[in-house]
Structures are given as C-alpha cells and as structure tokens.
C-alpha positions, 0 to 999 in steps of 0.5 A, a space after each residue: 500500500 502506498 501513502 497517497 492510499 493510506 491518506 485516502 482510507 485515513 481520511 474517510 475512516 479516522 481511527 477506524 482504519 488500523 494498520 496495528 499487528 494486533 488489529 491485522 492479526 485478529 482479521 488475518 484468518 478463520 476456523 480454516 488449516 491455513 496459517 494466518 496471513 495478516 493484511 496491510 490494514 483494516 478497516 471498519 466501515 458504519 455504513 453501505 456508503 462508507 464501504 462504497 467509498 472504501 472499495 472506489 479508493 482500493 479499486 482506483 490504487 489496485 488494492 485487494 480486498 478480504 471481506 471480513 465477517 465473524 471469522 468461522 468459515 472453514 476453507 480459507 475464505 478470510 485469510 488475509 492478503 499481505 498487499 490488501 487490507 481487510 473490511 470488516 463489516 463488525 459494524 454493520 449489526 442492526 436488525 432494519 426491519 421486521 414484517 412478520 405478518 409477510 415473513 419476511 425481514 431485512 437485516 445488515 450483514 452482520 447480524 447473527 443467526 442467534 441474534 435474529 432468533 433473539 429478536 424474532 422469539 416473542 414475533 412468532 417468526 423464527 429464521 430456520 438456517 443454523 450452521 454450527 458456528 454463530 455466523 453472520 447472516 451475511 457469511 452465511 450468504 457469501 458461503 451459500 451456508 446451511 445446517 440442521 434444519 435444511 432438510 425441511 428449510 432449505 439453505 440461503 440459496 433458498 431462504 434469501 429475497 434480495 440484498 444491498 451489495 457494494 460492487 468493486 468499482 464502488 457502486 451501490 447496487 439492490 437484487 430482488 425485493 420482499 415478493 416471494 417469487 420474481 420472473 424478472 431479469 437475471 438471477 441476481 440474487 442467486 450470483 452473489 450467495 456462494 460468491 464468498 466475496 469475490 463479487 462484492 461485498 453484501 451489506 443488507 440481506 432481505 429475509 424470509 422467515 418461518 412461522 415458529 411450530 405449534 409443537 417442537 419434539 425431538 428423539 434420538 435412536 442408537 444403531 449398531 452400525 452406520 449402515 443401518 442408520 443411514 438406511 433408516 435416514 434414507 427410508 424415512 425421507 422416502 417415505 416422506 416424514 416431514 422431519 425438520 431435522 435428521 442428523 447422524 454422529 457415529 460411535 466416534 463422535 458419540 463419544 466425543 460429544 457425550 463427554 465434552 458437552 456432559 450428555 447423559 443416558 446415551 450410548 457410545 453407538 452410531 446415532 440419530 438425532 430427530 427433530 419435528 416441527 408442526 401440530 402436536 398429533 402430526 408430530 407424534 405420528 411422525 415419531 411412530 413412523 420413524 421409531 417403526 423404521 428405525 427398529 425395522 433396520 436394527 435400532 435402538 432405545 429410540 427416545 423423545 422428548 417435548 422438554 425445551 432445556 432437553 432439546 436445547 441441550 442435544 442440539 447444542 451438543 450437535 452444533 459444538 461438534 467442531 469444538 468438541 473435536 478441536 478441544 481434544 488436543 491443545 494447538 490442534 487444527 480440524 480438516 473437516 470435509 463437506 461431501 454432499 451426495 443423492 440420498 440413494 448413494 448415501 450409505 455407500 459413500 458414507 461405507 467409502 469413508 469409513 474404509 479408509 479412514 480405518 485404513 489410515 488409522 486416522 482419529 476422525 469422527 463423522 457427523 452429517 445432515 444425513 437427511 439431505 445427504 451431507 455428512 462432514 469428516 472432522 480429522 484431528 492433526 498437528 499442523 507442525 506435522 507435514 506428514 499427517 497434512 499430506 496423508 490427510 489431504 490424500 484421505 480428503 481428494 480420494 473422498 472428494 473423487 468418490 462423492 463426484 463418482 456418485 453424482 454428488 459434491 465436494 462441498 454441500 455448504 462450506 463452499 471452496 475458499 483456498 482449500 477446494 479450489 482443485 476440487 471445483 475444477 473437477 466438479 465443474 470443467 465446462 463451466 469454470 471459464 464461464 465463472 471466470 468471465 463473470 469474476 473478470 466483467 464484474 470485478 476487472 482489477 481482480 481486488 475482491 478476494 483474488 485467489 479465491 474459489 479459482 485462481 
C-alpha cells in the first residue's frame, strides 16, 4: 500500500482504519488449516456508503480486498492478503426491519443467526438456517451456508429475497425485493450467495422467515452400525416424514460429544438425532413412523422428548461438534470435509469413508445432515506435522473423487475458499471459464478476494 492510499482510507475512516499487528492479526484468518496471513490494514466501515467509498479508493490504487465477517468459515475464505487490507463489516449489526405478518425481514450483514432468533422469539417468526458456528447472516450468504434444519428449510440459496451489495468499482447496487417469487431479469440474487466475496461485498440481506411450530419434539435412536442408520435416514425421507431435522454422529463422535458437552443416558453407538416441527398429533405420528423404521433396520432405545432445556441441550451438543473435536488436543487444527451426495448413494459413500479412514488409522469422527445427504469428516492433526497434512489431504481428494463418482459434491455448504479450489475444477470443467468471465466483467482489477474459489 502506498501513502497517497493510506491518506485516502485515513481520511474517510479516522481511527477506524488500523494498520496495528494486533488489529491485522485478529482479521488475518478463520476456523480454516491455513496459517494466518495478516493484511496491510483494516478497516471498519458504519455504513453501505462508507464501504462504497472504501472499495472506489482500493479499486482506483489496485488494492485487494478480504471481506471480513465473524471469522468461522472453514476453507480459507478470510485469510488475509499481505498487499490488501481487510473490511470488516463488525459494524454493520442492526436488525432494519421486521414484517412478520409477510415473513419476511431485512437485516445488515452482520447480524447473527442467534441474534435474529433473539429478536424474532416473542414475533412468532423464527429464521430456520443454523450452521454450527454463530455466523453472520451475511457469511452465511457469501458461503451459500446451511445446517440442521435444511432438510425441511432449505439453505440461503433458498431462504434469501434480495440484498444491498457494494460492487468493486464502488457502486451501490439492490437484487430482488420482499415478493416471494420474481420472473424478472437475471438471477441476481442467486450470483452473489456462494460468491464468498469475490463479487462484492453484501451489506443488507432481505429475509424470509418461518412461522415458529405449534409443537417442537425431538428423539434420538442408537444403531449398531452406520449402515443401518443411514438406511433408516434414507427410508424415512422416502417415505416422506416431514422431519425438520435428521442428523447422524457415529460411535466416534458419540463419544466425543457425550463427554465434552456432559450428555447423559446415551450410548457410545452410531446415532440419530430427530427433530419435528408442526401440530402436536402430526408430530407424534411422525415419531411412530420413524421409531417403526428405525427398529425395522436394527435400532435402538429410540427416545423423545417435548422438554425445551432437553432439546436445547442435544442440539447444542450437535452444533459444538467442531469444538468438541478441536478441544481434544491443545494447538490442534480440524480438516473437516463437506461431501454432499443423492440420498440413494448415501450409505455407500458414507461405507467409502469409513474404509479408509480405518485404513489410515486416522482419529476422525463423522457427523452429517444425513437427511439431505451431507455428512462432514472432522480429522484431528498437528499442523507442525507435514506428514499427517499430506496423508490427510490424500484421505480428503480420494473422498472428494468418490462423492463426484456418485453424482454428488465436494462441498454441500462450506463452499471452496483456498482449500477446494482443485476440487471445483473437477466438479465443474465446462463451466469454470464461464465463472471466470463473470469474476473478470464484474470485478476487472481482480481486488475482491483474488485467489479465491479459482485462481
């Protein structure tokens, strides 16, 4: 950065523009396996306007920019860049408005998914999409992120209206509106959810949201084997039960989850975890269904509960599986994959990677959203182990081969960043130069977060 650059920035922005090692350290990288690259700068805009007059100065020096929200990305996304600077986008964090007679909201990109749910709670509404880390709803967009509940919910790509977003030349753009549904013009909306902010930088995110269920109930069934739970998981979405969320934690990770998050009465089995959102009879017959499937493929002390402290309590254990990884070695780091494939070819895929996770003799727990065919591989390493690193990525491109075999893809809802840039070049040859083109039209002085998703 030169200093005709820095007056510029130091000018718009005073002391919230900061080039301390401390500052540049703390905006330097995210829950990846990356070593933190710290930027030149950061800076901390209030507004949409401010970030526009941010991205005309860094596009008028050439300056890179890396999009900063709350840092919980898993595959390089925010890693700094040493000639660049940073935007964090902390300051972006109000609620705008709420209209939940329509469903509907709009909020700035810094709001979380527990801090909406928090303002929604006594509104009737509630906003169904939870990866595991209390990310930003406008990470969560950059991302194209999901969770739990996406098998009944959908992902962003499904719960998103329209957002404000700050193109690199600096111009203020809107896509979509509150209409549900929209035959105009190009897709807009849709380009920028798993940009992960190589287009623009989104500063506003219109919302749909979801009426809160009459009844929540959520259940639990130990299985002696994956094969049989995933057989279950695949039964009971073919039969059509309207869960809300169908998660799978093998023995492993059973295991690591009971002891780190003090979970009592289960067992160190392959595990489903049920959630049920609707009337309270539709509920129960959905609970007989899938005890009735689950006992049908070999399952086990199935269980429900309608007690709130004890639903919040499993489905927190869920969320803070990366954690309860993580914690089990100091300075340890968390390779995790992201296959997501058809639902039929679940159980083979699932088969593939416990194979060679055995063969490997490798210390990594499965968890998935198995009810739309995602499931994650956490690999515990040391990163001053290059070896480990070397056999694990082996693990992760032979995985990533077979899930494309499948018909599925390398990455359900952590998107590419760093990590997974070979791997979308596999999944999509035919298209990667059209993606290219729409990079280079939009942002011609490649400033916004060069040498991610493609080089």
């Amino acid at each position: 950065m030169n200093n005709l650059f820095i007056d510029k920035i130091t000018a718009l922005l005073g002391d919230r523009f900061s080039t301390a090692e401390s500052v540049r350290a703390n905006y330097s990288k995210g829950e990846d396996i990356f070593d933190s690259i710290l930027p030149s700068g950061v800076a901390f805009p209030n507004t949409t306007e401010e970030v526009s007059e941010i991205l005309k100065i860094c596009n008028n020096y050439k300056v890179p920019i890396v999009p900063f929200g709350a840092g919980t990305s898993l595959e390089g996304q925010v890693v700094g860049i040493k000639d660049g600077i940073s935007i964090s986008l902390e300051n972006l964090n109000k609620i705008i408005e709420v209209n939940k007679d329509d469903f509907d909201c709009r909020v700035q990109a810094y709001v979380t998914r527990i801090q909406l749910n928090n303002y929604l709670k006594d509104q009737g509404v509630f906003f169904p999409i939870d990866p595991g880390a209390d990310a930003t709803i406008g990470g969560m967009c950059a991302t194209s992120a999901s969770g739990t509940m996406a098998v009944r919910y959908g992902t962003m790509r499904t719960n998103v209206l329209g957002f404000t977003v700050v193109l690199p030349n600096g111009d203020i753009i809107k896509t979509g509106g509150r209409s549900k549904k929209t035959s105009s013009g190009y897709n807009l909306t849709g380009l920028f959810i798993g940009s992960e902010g190589t287009l623009g930088i989104i500063t506003e995110i219109q919302l749909k949201l979801n009426p809160i269920p009459e009844s929540i109930i959520s259940g639990i069934c130990h299985f002696n084997n994956l094969d049989d739970a995933v057989n279950s998981v695949k039964e009971i979405i073919q039969f059509g039960v309207p869960v809300a969320r169908i998660e799978l934690l093998n023995a492993d990770q059973m295991e690591i989850s009971i002891n780190f998050s003090k979970l009592s009465d289960l067992e160190i089995k392959p595990t489903l975890f049920f959630e049920f959102h609707g009337t309270e009879n539709g509920n129960i017959e959905s609970i007989e269904v899938c005890k009735e499937i689950s006992e049908g493929n070999n399952g086990f002390n199935f269980k429900w509960s309608k007690d709130f402290e004890e639903r919040n309590k499993l489905w927190k254990a869920r969320h803070d599986v990366y954690w309860s990884v993580k914690a089990l070695k100091p300075n340890a780091r968390v390779y995790a994959t992201d296959a997501c494939v058809p639902i039929t070819e679940l159980a083979e895929c699932i088969k593939f990677a416990e194979k060679e996770i055995q063969d490997l003799s490798l210390k990594a727990p499965i968890v998935g959203h198995v009810g739309d065919g995602n499931f994650h591989v956490t690999v515990l390493y040391d990163p001053e182990n290059k070896d480990d690193f070397e056999i694990i990525r082996n693990f992760s491109n032979k995985l990533v081969r077979k899930t494309l075999e499948l018909g599925g893809t390398s990455t359900g809802e952590h998107g590419i960043g760093l990590n997974k840039k070979a791997y979308l070049l596999q999944e999509h040859p035919s298209s990667i130069n059209l993606m290219k083109s729409i990079k280079k039209t939009i942002d011609p002085n490649n400033i916004m977060n060069p040498g991610k998703i493609f080089d």
